[in-house]
N, C-alpha and C positions, 0 to 999 in steps of 0.2 A: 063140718064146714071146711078145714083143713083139709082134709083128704079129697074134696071136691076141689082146691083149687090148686093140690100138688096134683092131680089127677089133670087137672085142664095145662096145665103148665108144661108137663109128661107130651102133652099131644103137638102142644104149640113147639116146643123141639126137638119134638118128631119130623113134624112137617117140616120146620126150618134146616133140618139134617137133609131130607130127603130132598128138596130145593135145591140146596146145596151143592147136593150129591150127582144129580141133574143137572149142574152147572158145569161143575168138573166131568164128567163124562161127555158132555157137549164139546167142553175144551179138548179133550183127548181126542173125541172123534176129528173134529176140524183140524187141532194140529197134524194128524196121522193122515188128510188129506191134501195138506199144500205139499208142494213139491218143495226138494232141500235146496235149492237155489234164489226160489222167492224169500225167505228166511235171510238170504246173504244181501240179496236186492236191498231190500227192505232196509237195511241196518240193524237188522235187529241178531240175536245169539241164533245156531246153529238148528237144524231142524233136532237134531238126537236129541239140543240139550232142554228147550220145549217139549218134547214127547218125554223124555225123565221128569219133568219137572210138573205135567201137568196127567203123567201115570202116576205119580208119587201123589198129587192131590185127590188122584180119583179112589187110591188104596187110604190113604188118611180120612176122605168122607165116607169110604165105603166101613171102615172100621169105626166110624166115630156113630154112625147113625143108632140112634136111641142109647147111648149111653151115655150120661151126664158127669164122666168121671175123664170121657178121652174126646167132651167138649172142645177143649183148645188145639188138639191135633186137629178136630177136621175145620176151625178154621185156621188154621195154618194152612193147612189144604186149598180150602176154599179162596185164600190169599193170592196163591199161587196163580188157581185159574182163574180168578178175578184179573189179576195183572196181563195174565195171555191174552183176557177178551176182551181190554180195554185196551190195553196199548199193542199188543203183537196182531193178533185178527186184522185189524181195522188197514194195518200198515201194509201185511200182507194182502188184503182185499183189493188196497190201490194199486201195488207193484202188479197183482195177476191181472186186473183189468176187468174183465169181464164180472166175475163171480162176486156179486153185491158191490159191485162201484156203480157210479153215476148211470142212470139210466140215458139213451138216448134216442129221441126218436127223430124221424126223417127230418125234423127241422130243429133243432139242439136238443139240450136233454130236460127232462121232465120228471 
């Protein structure tokens, strides 16, 4: 009975690594797609120090998945690119304009 439910426990993070890991790689890619000026716009830190910051969490989830020993690096990891895609993205999405801000159509936005 133990071993069924260290067994179920093993897959649950699994998948919450992999999630994760998924998360941070999405940050990685998006920071490596704004330009380094919207970064300055924005007020927000440097485009390098985002793309270090959110390479470092995608190496920290990529190291951490399925091992229940180097748990707490990947979310430290996962900290990292949580903070880029709640607070950096969104800032940078308004400064670029176009790419995910308000929609508009011929008669205001929608």
């Amino acid at each position: 009975m133990f071993s069924a439910i260290g067994s179920a426990q093993s897959i649950v993070v699994l998948l919450l690594s992999l999630a994760a890991f998924g998360a941070e790689l999405f940050a990685l890619v998006d920071c490596l797609r704004n330009r380094p000026d919207a970064f300055v716009a924005a007020g927000k830190r440097t485009k390098k120090f985002w793309t270090i910051v959110t390479a470092l969490a995608a190496v920290f989830g990529f190291v951490s998945i399925n091992s229940g020993l180097l748990f707490s690096i990947g979310l430290i990891g996962f900290v990292g690119a949580a903070i880029y895609l709640a607070d950096v993205r969104p800032a940078l999405r308004q400064v670029s304009g176009g790419r995910g801000g308000q929609r508009m159509g011929p008669y205001g936005p929608w």
